[in-house]
VOTIMAR-308011 format. One record per residue: x negated, y, z negated of N, C-alpha, C in turn. Coordinates in steps of 0.05 Angstrom, whole numbers, plus 32768, in hexadecimal, padded with zeros to 4 digits. Atoms other than C-alpha are relative to their C-alpha. Example, Ala and Ser with C-alpha at 12.3 -4.5 7.8 and 13.67 -1.06 7.14 Angstrom:
7FEE7FE880007F0A7FA67F647FEE80188000;80107FE880017EEF7FEB7F71800F80167FF2;
//
This chain:
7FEF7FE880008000800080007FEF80198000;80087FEC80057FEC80498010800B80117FF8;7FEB7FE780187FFE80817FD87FF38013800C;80107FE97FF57FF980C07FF98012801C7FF2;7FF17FE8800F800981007FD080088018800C;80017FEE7FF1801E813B7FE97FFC80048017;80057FFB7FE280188136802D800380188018;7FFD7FE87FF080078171806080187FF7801A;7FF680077FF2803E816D80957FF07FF7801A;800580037FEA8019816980CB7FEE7FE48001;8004802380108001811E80A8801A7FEB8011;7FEC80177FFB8043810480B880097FEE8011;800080137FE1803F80EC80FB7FED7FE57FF3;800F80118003800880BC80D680187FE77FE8;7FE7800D8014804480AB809F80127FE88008;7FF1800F7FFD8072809A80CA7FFE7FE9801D;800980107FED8046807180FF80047FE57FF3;8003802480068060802081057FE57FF38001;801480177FF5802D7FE681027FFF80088021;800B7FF77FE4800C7FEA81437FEF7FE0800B;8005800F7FF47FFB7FB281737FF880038019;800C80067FE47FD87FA581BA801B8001800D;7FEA80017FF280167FB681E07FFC7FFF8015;7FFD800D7FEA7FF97FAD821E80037FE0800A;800A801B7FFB7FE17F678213801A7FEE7FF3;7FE1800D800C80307F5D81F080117FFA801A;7FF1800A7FE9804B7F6A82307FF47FF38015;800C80117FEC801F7F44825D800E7FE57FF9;800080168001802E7F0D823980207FF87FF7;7FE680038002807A7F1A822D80087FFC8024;7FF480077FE580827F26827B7FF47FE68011;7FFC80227FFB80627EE38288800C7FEB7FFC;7FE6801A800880907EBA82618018800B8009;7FEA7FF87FFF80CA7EE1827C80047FFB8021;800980087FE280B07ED382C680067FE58004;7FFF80157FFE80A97E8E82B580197FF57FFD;7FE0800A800480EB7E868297801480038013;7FE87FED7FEE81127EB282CF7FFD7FE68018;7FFE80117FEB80F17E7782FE7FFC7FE47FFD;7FF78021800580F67E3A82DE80107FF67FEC;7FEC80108014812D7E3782B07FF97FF37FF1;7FFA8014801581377E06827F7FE27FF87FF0;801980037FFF80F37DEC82887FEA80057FFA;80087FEE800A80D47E27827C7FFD7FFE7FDC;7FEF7FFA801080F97E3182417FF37FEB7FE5;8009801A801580EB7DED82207FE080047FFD;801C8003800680A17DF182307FF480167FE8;80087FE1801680997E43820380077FE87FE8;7FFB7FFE802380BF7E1C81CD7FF07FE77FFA;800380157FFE80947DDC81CE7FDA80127FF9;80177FE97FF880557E1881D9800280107FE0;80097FE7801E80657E4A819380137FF87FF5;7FFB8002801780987E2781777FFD7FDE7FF6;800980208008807A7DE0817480197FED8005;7FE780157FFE80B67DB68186800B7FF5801A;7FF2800D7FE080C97D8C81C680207FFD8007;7FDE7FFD7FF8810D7D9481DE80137FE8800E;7FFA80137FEA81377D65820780128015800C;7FE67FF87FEE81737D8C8204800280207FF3;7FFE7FDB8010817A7DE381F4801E7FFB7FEA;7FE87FF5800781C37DDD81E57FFD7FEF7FE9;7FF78011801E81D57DCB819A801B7FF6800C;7FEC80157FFE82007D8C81A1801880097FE3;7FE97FF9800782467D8681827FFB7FEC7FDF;80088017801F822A7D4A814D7FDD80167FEF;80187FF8801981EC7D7D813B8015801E7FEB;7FE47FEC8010822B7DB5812680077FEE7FEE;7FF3800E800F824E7D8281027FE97FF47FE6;80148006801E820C7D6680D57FF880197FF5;800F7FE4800E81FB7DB680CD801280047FE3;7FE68000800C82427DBA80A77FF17FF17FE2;800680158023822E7D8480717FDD80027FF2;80217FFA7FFE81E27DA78071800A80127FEB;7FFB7FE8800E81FF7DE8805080147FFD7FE5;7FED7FF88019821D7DEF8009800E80138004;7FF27FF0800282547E047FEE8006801E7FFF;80067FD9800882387E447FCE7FF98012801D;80057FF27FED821D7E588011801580038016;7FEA80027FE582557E488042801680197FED;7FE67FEB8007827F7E70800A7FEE801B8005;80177FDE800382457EAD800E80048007801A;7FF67FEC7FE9824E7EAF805A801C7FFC800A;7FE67FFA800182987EA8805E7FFE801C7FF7;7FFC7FE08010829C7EED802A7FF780128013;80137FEA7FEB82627F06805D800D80118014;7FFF7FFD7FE682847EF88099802580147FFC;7FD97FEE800882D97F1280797FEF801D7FFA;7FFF7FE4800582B67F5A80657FEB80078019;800D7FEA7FEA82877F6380AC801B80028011;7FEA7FFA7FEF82CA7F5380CB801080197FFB;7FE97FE8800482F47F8280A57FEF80138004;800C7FEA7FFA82BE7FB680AF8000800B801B;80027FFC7FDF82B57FB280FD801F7FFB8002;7FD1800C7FEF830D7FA18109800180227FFB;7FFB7FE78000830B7FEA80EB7FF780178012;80117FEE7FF082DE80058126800B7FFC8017;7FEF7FFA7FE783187FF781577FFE80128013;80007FEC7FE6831D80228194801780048003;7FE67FF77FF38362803F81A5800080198017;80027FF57FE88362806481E8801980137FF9;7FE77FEE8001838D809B81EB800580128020;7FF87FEE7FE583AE80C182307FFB801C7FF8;80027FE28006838F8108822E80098015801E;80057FF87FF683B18137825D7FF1801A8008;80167FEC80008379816582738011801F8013;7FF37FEE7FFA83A0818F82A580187FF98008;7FE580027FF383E5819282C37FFC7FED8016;8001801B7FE583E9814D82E17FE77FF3800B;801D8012800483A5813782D080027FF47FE9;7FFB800C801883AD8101829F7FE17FE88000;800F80048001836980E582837FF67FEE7FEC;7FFA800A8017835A80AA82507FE77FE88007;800F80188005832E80688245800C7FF07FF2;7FFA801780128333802582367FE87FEE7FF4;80188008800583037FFF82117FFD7FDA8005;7FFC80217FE882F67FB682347FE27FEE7FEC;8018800A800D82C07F83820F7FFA7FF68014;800E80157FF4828B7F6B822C80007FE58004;7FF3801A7FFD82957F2B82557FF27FE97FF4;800E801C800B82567EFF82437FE680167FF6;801B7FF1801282257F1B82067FF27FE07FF6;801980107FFF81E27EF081F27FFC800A7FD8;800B7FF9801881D37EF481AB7FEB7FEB7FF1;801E80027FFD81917EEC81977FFD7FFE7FD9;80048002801881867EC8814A7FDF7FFB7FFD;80198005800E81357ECF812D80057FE87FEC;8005801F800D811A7E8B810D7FF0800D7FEE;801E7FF8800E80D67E85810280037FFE7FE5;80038004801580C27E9180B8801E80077FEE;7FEE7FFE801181087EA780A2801E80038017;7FE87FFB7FEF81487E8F80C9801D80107FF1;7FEF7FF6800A81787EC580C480217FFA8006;7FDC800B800481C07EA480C1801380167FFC;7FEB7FE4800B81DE7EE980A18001800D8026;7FFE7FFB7FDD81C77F0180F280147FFC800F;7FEA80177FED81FB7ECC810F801B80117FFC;7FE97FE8800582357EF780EA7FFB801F8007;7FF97FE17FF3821A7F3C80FB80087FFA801A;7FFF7FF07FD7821A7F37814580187FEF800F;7FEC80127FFD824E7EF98147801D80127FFF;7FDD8003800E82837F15811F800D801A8017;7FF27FF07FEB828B7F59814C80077FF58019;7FFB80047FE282847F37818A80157FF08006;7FE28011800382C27F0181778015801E8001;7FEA7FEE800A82E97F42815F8010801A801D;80027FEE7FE482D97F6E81A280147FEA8018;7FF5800F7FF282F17F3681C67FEF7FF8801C;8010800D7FE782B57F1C81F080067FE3800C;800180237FFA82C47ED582147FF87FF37FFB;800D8010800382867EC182117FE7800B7FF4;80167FFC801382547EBE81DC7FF17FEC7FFC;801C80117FFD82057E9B81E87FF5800C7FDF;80107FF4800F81E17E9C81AC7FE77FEF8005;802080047FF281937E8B81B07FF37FFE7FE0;800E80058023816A7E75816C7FED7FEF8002;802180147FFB81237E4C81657FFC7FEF7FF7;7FFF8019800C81287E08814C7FE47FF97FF0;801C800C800E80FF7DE681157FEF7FF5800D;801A80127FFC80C97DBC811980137FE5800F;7FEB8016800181067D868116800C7FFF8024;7FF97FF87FE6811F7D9B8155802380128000;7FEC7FFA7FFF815E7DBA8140800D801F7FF1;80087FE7800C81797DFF811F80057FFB7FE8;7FFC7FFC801E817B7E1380DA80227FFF7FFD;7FDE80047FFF81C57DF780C6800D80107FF4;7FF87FE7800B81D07E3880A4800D800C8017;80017FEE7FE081CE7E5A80EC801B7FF7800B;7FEB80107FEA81FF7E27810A801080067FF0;7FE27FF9800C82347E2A80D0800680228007;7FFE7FE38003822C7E7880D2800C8006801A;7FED7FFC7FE9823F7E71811D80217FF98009;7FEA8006800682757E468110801780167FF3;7FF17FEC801082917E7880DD8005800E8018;7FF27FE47FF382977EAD810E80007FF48019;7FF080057FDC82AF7E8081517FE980038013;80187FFF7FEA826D7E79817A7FFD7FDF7FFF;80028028800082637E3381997FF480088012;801480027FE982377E4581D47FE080077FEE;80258000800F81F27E3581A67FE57FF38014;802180097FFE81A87E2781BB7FEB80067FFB;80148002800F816F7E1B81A57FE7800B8018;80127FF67FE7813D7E4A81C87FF4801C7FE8;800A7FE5800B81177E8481A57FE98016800C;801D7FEC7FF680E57EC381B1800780058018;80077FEF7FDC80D57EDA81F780107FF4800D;7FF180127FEB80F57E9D821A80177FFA7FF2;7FE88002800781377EA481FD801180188002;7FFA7FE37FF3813A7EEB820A80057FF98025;8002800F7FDC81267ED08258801A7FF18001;7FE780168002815D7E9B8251801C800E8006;7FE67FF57FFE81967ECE8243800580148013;800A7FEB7FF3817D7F01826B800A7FF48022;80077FFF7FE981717ED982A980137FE6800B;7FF9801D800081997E93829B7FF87FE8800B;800580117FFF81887E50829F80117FEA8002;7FF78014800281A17E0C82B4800D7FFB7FEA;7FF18006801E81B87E09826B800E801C7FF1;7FFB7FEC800D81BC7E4C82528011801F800B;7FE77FED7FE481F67E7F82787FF480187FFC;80047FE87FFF81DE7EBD828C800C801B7FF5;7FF27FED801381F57EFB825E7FF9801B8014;7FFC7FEC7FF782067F3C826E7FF380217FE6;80097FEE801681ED7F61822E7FF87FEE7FE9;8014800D801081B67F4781FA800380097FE0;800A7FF3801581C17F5381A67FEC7FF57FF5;80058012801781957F4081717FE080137FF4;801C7FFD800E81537F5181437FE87FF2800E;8020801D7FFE81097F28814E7FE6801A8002;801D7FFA7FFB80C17F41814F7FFD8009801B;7FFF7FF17FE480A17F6681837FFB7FF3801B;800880147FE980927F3781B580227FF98005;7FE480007FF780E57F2E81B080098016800D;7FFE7FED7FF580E97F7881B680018010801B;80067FFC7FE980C17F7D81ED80097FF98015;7FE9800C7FED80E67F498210801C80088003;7FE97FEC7FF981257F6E82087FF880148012;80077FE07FEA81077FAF822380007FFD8015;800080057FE680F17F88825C80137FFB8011;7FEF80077FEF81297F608271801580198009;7FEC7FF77FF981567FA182677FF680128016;80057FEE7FF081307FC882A0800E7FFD8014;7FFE80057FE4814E7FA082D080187FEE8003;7FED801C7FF6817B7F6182BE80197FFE7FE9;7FEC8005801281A97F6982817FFD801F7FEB;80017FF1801681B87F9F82497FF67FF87FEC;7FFD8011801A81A37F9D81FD801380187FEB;7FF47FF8801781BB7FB181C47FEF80157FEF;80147FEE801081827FD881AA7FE47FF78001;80188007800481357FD881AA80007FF87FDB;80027FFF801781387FB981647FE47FE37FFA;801B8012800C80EC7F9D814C80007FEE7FE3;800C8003801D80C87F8F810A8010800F7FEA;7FEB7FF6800D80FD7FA680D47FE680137FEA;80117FEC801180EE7FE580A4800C80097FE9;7FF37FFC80168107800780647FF580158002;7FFF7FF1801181068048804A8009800F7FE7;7FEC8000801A811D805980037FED801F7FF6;80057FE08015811B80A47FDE80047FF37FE8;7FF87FFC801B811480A37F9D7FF180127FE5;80097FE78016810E80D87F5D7FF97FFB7FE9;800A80108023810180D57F10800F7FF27FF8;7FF880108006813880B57F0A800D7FE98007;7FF980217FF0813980737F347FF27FF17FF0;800080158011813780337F1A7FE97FFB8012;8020800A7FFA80ED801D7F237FFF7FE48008;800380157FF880FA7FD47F2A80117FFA8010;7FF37FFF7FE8812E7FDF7F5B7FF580078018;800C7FFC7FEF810D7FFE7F7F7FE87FF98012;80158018800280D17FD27F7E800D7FEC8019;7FF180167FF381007F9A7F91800880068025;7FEB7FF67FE781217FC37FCE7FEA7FFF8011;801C80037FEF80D47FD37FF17FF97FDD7FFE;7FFF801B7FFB80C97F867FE9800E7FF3800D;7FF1800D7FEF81037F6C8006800180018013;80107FFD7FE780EF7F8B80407FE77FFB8008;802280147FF780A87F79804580007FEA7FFD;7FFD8013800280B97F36803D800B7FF98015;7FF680097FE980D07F3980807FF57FF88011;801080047FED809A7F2F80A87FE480147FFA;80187FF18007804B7F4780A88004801E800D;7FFE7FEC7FF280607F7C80D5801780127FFD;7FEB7FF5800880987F9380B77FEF801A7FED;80057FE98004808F7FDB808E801780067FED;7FEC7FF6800A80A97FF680557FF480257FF6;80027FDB800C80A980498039800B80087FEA;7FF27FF1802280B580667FF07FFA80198003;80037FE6800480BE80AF7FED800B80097FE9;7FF67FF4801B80C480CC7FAC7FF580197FEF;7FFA7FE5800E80D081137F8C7FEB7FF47FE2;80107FF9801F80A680F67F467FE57FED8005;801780087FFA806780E07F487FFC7FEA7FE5;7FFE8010801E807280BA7EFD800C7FE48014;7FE880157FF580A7808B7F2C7FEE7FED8014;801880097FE9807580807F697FF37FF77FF0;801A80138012803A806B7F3C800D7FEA7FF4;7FF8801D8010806D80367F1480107FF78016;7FF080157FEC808D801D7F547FE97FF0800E;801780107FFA8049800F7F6E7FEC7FDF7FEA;80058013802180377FEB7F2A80187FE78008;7FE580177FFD807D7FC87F327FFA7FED8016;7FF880017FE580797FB57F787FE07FE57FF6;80148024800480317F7E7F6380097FF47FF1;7FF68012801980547F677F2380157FEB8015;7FF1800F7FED808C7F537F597FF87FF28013;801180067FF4806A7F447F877FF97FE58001;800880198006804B7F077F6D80137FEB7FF6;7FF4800D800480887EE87F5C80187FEE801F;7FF480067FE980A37EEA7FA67FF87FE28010;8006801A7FF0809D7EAA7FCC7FF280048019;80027FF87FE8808E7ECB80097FE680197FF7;800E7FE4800E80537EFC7FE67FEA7FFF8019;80217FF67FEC80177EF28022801680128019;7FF17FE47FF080527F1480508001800D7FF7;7FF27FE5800780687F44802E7FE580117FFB;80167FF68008801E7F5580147FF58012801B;800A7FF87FE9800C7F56805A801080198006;7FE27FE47FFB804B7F8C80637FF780107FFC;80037FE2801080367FB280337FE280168006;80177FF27FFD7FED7FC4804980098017801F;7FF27FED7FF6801B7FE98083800D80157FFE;7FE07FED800C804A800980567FEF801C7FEB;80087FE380108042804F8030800F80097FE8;7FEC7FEE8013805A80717FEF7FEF80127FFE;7FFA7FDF7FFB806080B87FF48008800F7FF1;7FF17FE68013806480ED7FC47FFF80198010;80007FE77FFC8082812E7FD5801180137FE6;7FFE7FEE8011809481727FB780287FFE7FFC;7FDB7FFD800180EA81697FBB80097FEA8014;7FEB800A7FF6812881437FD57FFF8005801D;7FFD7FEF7FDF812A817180137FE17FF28010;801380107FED80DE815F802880077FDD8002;7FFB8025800080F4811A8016800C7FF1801A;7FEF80037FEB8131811A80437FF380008020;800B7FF47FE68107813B807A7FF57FEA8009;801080127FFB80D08113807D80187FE28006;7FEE801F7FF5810780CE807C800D800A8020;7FF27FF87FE3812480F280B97FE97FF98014;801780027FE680E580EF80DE7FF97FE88004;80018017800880D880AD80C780147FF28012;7FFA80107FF58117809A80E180047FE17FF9;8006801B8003811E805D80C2801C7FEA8005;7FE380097FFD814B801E80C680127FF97FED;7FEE7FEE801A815C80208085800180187FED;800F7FEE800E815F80558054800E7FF97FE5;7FF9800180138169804980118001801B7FEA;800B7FE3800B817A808F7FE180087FF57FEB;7FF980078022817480777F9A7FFB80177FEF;80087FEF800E816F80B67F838028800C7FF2;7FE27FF9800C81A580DC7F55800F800C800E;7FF57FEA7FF181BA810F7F88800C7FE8801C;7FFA80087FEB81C780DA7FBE801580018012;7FF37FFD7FED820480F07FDF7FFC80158007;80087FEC7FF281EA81317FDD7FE57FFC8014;802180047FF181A88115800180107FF4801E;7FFD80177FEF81D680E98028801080148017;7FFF7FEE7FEA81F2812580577FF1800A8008;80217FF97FF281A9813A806B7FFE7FE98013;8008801C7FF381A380F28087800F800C801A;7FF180007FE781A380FD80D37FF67FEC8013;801180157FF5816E80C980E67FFF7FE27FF5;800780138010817A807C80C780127FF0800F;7FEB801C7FEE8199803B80E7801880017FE7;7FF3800A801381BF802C809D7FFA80097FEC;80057FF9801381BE804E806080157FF37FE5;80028014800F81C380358020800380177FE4;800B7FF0801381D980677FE580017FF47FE2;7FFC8009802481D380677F927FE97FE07FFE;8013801C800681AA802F7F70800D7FF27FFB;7FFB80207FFB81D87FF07F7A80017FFD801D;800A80017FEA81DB7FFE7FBF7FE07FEF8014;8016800A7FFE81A17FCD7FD680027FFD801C;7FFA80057FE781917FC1801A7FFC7FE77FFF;7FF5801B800E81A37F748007801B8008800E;7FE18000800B81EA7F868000800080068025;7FEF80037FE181ED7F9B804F7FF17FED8014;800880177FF981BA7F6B806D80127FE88003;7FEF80197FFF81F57F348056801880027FFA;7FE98007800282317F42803B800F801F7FFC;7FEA7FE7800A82477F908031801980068013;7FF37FFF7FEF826B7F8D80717FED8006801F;800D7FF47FE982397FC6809C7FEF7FED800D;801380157FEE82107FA280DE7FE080037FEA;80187FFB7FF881C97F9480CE7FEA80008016;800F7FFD7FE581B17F98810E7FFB801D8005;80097FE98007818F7FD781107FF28012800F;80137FF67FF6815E800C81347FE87FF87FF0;801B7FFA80048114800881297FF3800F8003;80187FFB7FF180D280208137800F801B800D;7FFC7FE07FF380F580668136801980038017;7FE980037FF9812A8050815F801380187FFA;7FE07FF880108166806F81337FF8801A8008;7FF87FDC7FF7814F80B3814B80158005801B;7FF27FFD7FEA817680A7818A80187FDF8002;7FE8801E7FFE819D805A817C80107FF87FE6;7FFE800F801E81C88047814880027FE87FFD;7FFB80217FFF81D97FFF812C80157FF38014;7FE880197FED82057FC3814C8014800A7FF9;7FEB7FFE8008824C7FD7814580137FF68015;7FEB80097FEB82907FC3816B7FF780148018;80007FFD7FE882807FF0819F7FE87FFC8011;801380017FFE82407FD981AD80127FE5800F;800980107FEF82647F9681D380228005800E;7FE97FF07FE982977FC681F67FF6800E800F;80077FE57FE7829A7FF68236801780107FF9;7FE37FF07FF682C7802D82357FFC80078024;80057FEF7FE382DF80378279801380167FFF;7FF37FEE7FFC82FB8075828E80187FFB8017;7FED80017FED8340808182B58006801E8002;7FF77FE37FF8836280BC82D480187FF5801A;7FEB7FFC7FE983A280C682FA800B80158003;7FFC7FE27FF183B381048328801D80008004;7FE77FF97FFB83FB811283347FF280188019;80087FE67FE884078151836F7FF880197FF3;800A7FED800B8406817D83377FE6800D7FF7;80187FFE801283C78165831B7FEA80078020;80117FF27FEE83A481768364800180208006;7FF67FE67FFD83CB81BB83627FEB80097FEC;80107FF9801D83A181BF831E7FE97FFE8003;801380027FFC836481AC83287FEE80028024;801080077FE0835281A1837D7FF180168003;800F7FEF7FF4833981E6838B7FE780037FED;801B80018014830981E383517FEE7FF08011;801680107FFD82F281A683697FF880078018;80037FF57FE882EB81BC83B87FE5800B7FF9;80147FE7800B82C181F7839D7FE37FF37FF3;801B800D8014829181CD83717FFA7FEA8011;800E80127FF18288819883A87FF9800F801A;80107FF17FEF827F81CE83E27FDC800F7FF8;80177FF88004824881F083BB7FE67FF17FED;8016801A7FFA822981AD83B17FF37FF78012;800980097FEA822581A883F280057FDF8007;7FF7801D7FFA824E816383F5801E8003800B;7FE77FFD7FEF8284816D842780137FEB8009;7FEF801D8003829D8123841D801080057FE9;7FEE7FF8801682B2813883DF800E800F7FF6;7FE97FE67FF782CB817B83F280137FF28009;7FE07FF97FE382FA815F842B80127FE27FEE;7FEF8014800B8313811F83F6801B800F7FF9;7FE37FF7800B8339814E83D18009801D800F;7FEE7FF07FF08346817F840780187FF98011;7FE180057FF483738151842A801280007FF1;7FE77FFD800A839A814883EF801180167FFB;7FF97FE3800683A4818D83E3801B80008016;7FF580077FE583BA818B8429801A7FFA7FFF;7FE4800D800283EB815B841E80127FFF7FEB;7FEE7FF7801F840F817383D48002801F8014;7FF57FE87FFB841381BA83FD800D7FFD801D;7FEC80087FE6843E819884398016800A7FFE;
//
């Protein structure tokens, strides 16, 4: 961890710089497996996961008897933890309905949208060192609710050859039966580009490392949408004299426990709080199961003393982060400054726990600075609005000579003489 006091602004570009990697030599080697996959399917596909994730394949698609042994894999306590998960992301996203309304704009110009779900989305579950099952309900549960057809999900099989049976019930819960077992770069390729096994999607969600990232970025230049550049996950948490020290501790951990490349940020108004969260944060530390990640995390991550709330705020804005945690006393007053954060998180029970799995909000998130221009997964994230419009004679009486005028001195006289004939023909 680096404690940096007082910091001159013009520091902060160094504050709020991610982990940093060979990004040329990421995409060399992302647009090779995405090459390979786009021209040999299946094949492909099996060989990456046989290549990084050790395991020979016969078949991608999870069978109907490996669903049914996942079922008697998972306890009670957990099937009841993502049930609760999956009844409060639903009631959260059912409330982000769309209702279209007829606006007329002028006399016989009537103008409105409908919102249509996407026909076939790809959703994209991370394995590797921690399969996230809670995942399967963020990006599942809207895309059942939106009303997509068809829903691919994509996830990286054990050693065993099969997924984590957490993953599969969690799909179950929320109505996904198009599963396989495919992860990383060539599973991005898979949905992107489809395969003998795997149906070609029209728009990509999900989390993973940057080598997943990157493979999103790529495929969307050309062959599918995503959902967001979302990397290596991050945290930011304010806090003053009077935050809870081992909460806060806890909250920077939970996030560095995500991966070596993950990042976490403490900003705090007292310098008494910072010095015992740092203290806190090894005592904890060593009790974590997961402590050479998170350790690793943390030689990324920063705590930050500044002079007030306001530099606090500021600085988290620039930052940008994908979470923000304000454990401070003032937090709803802190929490209308917030104009930069994927998900915020106020007061000290507020944990970023509680939306990761069960508060209801997506965790699917911006990164890597993202949230300055994307926000999280939500219902309209696997909708289109399209637009309509219908003209009556009045509504050309109303509007045509405008438009004439604004396509003559465009210099597009196809588009002048469309609505000059009608003119034309409403003044017969």
């Amino acid at each position: 961890m680096n404690i940096i006091k007082y910091p001159e602004r013009n520091s902060w570009s160094d504050i709020v710089r991610r982990p940093h990697i060979d990004v040329s030599q990421l995409n060399a080697t992302v647009s090779g497996v995405l090459n390979d996959v786009r021209e040999n399917g299946d094949a492909a596909v099996k060989k990456y996961e046989e290549k990084f994730d050790h395991v020979s394949l016969t078949s991608l698609e999870v069978s109907d008897e490996e669903k049914a042994e996942a079922r008697g894999k998972v306890s009670k306590d957990l099937y009841d933890a993502l049930v609760l998960a999956h009844d409060n992301i639903a009631k959260f996203h059912e409330s982000q309905k769309f209702t279209g309304h007829k606006v007329i704009t002028a006399n016989g110009v009537t103008c409105w949208q409908k919102s249509v779900p996407i026909q076939k989305v790809g959703l994209y579950i991370p394995g590797g060192t921690a399969p996230l099952f809670s995942t399967v309900l963020m990006l599942a549960t809207p895309a059942k609710i939106a009303g997509c057809p068809e829903i691919v999900l994509c996830s990286p099989p054990g050693r065993d050859g099969k997924l984590n049976p957490a993953i599969l019930v969690a799909a179950e819960i929320a109505g996904v039966h198009k599963i396989f077992k495919a992860g990383g770069v060539q599973a991005i390729g898979a949905m992107a580009y489809g395969t003998e096994s795997v149906p070609k999607v029209y728009k990509i969600f999900g989390p993973g490392n940057q080598y997943v990232m990157a493979a999103k970025q790529q495929v969307s230049l050309h062959d599918v949408a995503i959902d967001m550049p979302a990397g290596p996950s991050e945290v930011c948490v304010i806090a003053d004299k009077d935050s809870n020290v081992q909460f806060v501790a806890a909250d920077l951990l939970s996030q560095a426990e995500h991966g070596t490349d993950s990042q976490v940020l403490l900003i705090s108004t007292s310098e008494e709080i910072l010095d015992a969260v740092a203290a806190e944060i090894k005592v904890q530390l060593e009790r974590l199961p997961r402590k050479e990640i998170a350790a690793k995390s943390l030689e990324n991550s920063n705590l930050v003393l500044v002079h007030d709330t306001d530099e606090a705020i500021e600085l988290s804005n620039s930052y940008a982060p994908e979470h923000l945690i304000l454990a401070t006393a003032d937090y709803e007053e802190l929490s209308e400054k917030v104009v930069n954060a994927g998900s915020v998180f106020l007061g000290k029970y507020a944990c970023e726990s509680a939306g990761d799995y069960a508060s209801g909000t997506n965790h699917t998130l911006p990164t890597h600075r993202y949230a300055l221009a994307y926000n999280g997964v939500n219902l309209d994230s696997y909708n289109r609005k399209i637009t309509f419009q219908h003209l009556t004679d009045d509504g050309i009486r109303s509007i045509g000579n405008a438009v004439v005028v604004m396509a003559e001195n465009e210099q597009l006289e196809g588009h002048a003489n469309a609505m000059r004939l009608r003119i034309e023909e409403v003044n017969k």
